[in-house]
C-alpha positions as CSV (number, residue, x, y, z in Angstrom):
1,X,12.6,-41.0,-7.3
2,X,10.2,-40.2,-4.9
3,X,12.4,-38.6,-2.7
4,X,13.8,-35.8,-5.4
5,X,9.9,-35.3,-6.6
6,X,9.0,-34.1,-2.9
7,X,12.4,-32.3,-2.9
8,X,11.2,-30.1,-6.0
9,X,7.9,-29.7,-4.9
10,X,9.1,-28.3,-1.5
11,X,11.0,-25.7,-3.5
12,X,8.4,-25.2,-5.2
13,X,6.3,-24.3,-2.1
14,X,9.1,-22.1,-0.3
15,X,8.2,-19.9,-4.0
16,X,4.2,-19.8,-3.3
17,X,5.1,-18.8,0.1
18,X,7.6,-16.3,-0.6
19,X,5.0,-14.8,-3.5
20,X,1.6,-14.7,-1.1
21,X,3.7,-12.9,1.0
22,X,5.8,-10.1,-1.3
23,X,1.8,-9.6,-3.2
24,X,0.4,-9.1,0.3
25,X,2.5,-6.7,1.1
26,X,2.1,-4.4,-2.1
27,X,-1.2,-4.9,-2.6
28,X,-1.5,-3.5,1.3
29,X,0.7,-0.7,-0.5
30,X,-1.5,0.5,-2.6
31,X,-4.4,0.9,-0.4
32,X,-7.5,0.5,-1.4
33,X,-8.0,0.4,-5.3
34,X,-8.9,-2.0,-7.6
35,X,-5.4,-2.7,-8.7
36,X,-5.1,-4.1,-4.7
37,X,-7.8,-5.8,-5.1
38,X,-6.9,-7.6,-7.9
39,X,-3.0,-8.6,-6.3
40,X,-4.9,-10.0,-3.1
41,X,-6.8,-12.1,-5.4
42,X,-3.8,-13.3,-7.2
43,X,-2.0,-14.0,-4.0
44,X,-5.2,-16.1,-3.1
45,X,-4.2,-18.3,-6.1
46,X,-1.0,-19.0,-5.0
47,X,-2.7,-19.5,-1.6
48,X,-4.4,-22.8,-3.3
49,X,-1.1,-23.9,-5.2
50,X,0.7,-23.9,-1.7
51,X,-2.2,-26.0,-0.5
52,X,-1.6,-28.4,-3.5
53,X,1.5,-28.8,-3.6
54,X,1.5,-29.6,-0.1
55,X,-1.0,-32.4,-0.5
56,X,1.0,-33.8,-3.5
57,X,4.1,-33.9,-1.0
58,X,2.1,-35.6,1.5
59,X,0.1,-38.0,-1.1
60,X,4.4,-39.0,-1.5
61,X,4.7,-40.0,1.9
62,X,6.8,-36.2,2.4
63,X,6.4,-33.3,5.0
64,X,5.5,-30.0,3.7
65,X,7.3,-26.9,4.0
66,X,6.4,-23.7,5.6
67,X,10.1,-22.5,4.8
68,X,10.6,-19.3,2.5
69,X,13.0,-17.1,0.4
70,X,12.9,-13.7,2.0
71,X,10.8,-11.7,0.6
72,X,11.5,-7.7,-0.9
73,X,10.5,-5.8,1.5
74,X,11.8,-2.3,0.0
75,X,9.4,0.8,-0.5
76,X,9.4,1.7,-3.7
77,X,7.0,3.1,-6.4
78,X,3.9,1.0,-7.4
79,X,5.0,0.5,-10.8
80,X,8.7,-0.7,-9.5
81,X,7.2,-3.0,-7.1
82,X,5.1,-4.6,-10.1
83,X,7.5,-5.6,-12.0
84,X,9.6,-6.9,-8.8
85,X,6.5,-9.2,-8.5
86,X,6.7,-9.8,-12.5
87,X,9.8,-10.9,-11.9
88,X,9.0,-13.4,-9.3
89,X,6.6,-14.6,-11.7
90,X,9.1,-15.3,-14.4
91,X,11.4,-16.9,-11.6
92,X,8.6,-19.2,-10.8
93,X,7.6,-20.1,-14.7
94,X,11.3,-21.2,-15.1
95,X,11.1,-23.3,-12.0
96,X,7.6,-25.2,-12.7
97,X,9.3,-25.5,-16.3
98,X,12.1,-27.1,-14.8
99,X,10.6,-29.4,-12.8
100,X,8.0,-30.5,-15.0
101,X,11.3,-31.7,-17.5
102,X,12.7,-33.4,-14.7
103,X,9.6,-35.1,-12.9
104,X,8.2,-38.7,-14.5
105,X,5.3,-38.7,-12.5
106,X,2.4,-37.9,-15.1
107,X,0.2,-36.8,-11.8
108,X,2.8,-34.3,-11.0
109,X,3.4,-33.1,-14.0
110,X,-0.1,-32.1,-14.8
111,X,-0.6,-30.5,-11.3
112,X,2.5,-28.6,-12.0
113,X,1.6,-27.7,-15.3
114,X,-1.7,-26.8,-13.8
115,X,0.2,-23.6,-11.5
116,X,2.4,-23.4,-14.2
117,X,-0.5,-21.8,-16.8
118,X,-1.1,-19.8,-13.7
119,X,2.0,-18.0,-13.4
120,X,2.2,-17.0,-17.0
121,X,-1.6,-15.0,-16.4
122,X,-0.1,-13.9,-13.0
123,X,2.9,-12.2,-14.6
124,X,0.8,-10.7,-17.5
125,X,-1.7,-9.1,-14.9
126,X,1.9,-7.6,-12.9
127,X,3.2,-6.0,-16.1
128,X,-0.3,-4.5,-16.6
129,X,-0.7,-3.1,-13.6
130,X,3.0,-1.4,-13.6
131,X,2.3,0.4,-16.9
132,X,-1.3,1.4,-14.8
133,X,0.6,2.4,-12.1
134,X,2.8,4.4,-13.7
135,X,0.9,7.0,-14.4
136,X,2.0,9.9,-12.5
137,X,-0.3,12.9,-12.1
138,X,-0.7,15.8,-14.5
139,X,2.1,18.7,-13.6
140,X,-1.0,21.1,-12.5
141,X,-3.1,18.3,-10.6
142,X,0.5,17.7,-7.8
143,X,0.8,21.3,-8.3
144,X,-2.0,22.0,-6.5
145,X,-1.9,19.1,-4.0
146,X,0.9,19.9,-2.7
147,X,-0.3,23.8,-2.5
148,X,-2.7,21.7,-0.3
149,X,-0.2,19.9,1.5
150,X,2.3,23.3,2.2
151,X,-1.2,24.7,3.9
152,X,-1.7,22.1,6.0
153,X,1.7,21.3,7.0
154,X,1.5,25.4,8.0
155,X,-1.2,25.4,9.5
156,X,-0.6,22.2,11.6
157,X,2.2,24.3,13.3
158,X,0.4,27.4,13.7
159,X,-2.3,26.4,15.1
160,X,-0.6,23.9,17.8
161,X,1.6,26.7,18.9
162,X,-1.6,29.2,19.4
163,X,-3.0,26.5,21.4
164,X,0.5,25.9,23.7
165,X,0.5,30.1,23.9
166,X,-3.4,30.1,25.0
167,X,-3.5,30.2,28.5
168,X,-7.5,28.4,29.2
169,X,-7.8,25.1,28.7
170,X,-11.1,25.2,26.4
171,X,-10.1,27.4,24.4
172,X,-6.8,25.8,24.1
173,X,-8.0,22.6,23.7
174,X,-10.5,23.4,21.0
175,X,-7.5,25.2,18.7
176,X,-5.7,21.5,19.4
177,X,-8.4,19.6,17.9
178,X,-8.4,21.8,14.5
179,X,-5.0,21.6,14.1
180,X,-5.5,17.7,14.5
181,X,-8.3,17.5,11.8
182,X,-5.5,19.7,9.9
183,X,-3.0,16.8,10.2
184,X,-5.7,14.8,8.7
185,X,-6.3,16.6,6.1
186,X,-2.3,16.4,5.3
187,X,-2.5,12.8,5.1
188,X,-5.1,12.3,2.7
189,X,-3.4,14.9,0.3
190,X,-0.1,13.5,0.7
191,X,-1.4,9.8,0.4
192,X,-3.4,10.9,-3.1
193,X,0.0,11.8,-4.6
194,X,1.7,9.1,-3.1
195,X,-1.1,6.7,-4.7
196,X,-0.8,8.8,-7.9
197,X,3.2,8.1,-8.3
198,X,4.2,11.6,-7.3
199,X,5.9,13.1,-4.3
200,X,4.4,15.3,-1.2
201,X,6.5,18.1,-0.6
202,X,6.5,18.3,3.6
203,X,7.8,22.2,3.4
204,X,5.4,24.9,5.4
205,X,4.9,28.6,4.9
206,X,5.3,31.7,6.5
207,X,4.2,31.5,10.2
208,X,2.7,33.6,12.9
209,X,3.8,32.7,16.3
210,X,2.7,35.3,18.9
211,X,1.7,35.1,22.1
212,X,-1.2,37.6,21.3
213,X,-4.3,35.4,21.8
214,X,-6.1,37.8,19.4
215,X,-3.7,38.7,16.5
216,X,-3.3,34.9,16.8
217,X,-7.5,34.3,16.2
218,X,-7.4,36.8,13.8
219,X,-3.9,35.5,11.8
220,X,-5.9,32.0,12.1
221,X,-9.0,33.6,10.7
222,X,-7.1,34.9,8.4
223,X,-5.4,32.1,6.5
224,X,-8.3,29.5,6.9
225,X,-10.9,32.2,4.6
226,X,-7.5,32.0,2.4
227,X,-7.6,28.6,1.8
228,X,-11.3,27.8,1.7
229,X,-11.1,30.5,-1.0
230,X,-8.5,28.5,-3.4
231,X,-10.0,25.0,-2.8
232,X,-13.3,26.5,-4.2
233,X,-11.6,28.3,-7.1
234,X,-9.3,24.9,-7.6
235,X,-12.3,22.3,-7.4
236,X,-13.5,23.0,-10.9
237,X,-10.0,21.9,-12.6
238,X,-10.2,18.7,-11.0
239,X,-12.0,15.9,-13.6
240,X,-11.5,12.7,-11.2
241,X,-14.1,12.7,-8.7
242,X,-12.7,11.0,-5.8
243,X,-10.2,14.0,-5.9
244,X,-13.5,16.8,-6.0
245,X,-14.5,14.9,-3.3
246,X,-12.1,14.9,-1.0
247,X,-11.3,18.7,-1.7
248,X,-14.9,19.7,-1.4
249,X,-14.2,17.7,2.1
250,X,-11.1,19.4,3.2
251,X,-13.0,22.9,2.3
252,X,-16.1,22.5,4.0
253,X,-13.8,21.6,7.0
254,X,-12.0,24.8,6.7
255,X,-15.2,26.6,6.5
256,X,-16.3,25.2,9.7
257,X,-12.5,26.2,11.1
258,X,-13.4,29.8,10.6
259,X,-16.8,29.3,12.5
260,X,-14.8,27.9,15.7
261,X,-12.0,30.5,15.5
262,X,-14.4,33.6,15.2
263,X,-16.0,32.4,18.4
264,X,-12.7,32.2,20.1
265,X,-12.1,35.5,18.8
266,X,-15.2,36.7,20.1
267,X,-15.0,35.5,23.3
268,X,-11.4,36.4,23.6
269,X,-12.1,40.0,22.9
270,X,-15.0,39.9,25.2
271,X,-12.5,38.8,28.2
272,X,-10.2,41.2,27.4
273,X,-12.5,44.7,27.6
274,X,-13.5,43.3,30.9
275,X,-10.0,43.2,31.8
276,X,-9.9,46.6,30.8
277,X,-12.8,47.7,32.3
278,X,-12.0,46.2,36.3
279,X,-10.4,49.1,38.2
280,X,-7.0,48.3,40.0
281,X,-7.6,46.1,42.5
282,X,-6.3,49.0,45.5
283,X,-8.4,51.7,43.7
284,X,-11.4,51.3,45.9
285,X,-9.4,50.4,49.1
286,X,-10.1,53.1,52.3
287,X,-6.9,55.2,53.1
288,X,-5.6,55.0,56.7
289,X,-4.7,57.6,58.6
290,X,-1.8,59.4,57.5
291,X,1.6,57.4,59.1
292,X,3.5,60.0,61.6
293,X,7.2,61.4,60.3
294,X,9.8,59.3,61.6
295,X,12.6,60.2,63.8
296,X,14.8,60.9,60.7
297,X,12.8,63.2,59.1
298,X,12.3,65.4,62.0
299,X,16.1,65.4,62.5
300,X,16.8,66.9,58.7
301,X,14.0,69.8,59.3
302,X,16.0,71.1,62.0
């Protein structure tokens, strides 16, 4: 009898293995918010069921299991992946239920019954958290993210193609490291309406791609005072204040953007009247003596 009890309970800790790993894994997904929070602490629970059902094997004179069912490992939305894990709860209610009928042992049975009250809370907190997580955002709120994300996504472009067409390496370099704090600014928009259950729409907008240093400065100039000018007007409809926060960020970046590009601007026109200014470089070069005809020329005359 012995021999079928440590048979169930090494089924029963492929399923604490295969759950502490599927709950990892979303509650990774969902970054960091309380809901996460809350799944790592449930897949520390079944951390501590796998531990006692793995003394309880070896209290039988049985070798515990680090075998496991493979585990869903599909992207989908929050509220889809919690109630995949409701599911695996209910799997696991059955199972314990199962055993329990089928196990005499009364130390077993209450140890089981034990994980088993534990599963039913587990899939409880799940369904909660999909109907939490299914929230999407208001219409206007992934409106205007994704306003923020087309800008971004534009100016991402722009800006590393005025850098690959500027010809000094500061310079250059200094329009490079904007359009990378650009691409940062793209994540964190696109990862608040991921978070939020919505899409990010990766489309960009009109470009300018010259190899005009200055009508590049001034088209860069151009759409930064732009879009510091509708994150201000936008920031009041916002109610949530992580997403003020992060908008006031992305602004005041974009304000310091327009700083950086002026003085490139600046500079660039600088260097280009003293281009303007420098003489040809044979201008000031003595003249020789004048070179005698050759024999050709004196033949035609006659």
């Amino acid at each position: 009898m012995s021999e079928t009890t440590i048979a169930l309970l090494r089924e029963d800790m492929k399923g604490e293995h295969q759950a502490i790993i599927q709950y990892l894994r979303h509650a990774y997904a969902l970054g960091e918010t309380p809901e996460a929070a809350e799944i790592e602490g449930i897949a520390r629970e079944e951390m501590r069921h796998f531990h006692w059902l793995a003394d309880a094997i070896v209290e039988l004179g049985g070798d515990p299991t680090m075998e496991r069912p493979p585990v869903d490992e599909t992207r989908d939305a929050p509220s889809v992946q919690m109630l995949k894990d409701v599911d695996l709860e209910q799997q696991a209610i059955d199972q314990y239920r199962d055993h329990i009928e089928r196990i005499d042992d009364p130390k077993i049975r209450r140890l089981l019954s034990r994980i088993l009250h534990d599963e039913l809370v587990h899939k409880g907190e799940f369904a909660e958290f999909a109907e939490a997580t299914d929230a999407a955002p208001s219409a206007r709120l992934a409106e205007v993210l994704n306003q923020g994300v087309q800008h971004e996504y534009s100016v991402v472009l722009q800006y590393l193609y005025h850098a690959f067409m500027t010809p000094d390496k500061e310079p250059a370099e200094e329009i490079e490291d904007i359009a990378i704090n650009e691409m940062q600014h793209l994540g964190w928009l696109a990862e608040e309406l991921f978070e939020k259950g919505a899409d990010a729409k990766f489309e960009h907008g009109k470009l300018v791609l010259t190899d005009d240093i200055i009508q590049n400065l001034k088209a860069d100039i151009a759409i930064e005072r732009e879009v510091t000018e509708d994150y201000s007007e936008q920031i009041p409809e916002f109610t949530e204040e992580d997403i003020v926060a992060l908008v006031e960020r992305i602004r005041d970046h974009e304000i310091d953007h327009t700083a950086v590009f002026q003085c490139l601007l600046d500079e660039a026109k600088e260097q280009a009247s003293i281009e303007t200014a420098e003489p040809p470089k044979d201008a000031d070069e003595p003249k020789g003596p004048p070179k005698p005809p050759s024999v050709g020329s004196l033949v035609n005359r006659g």
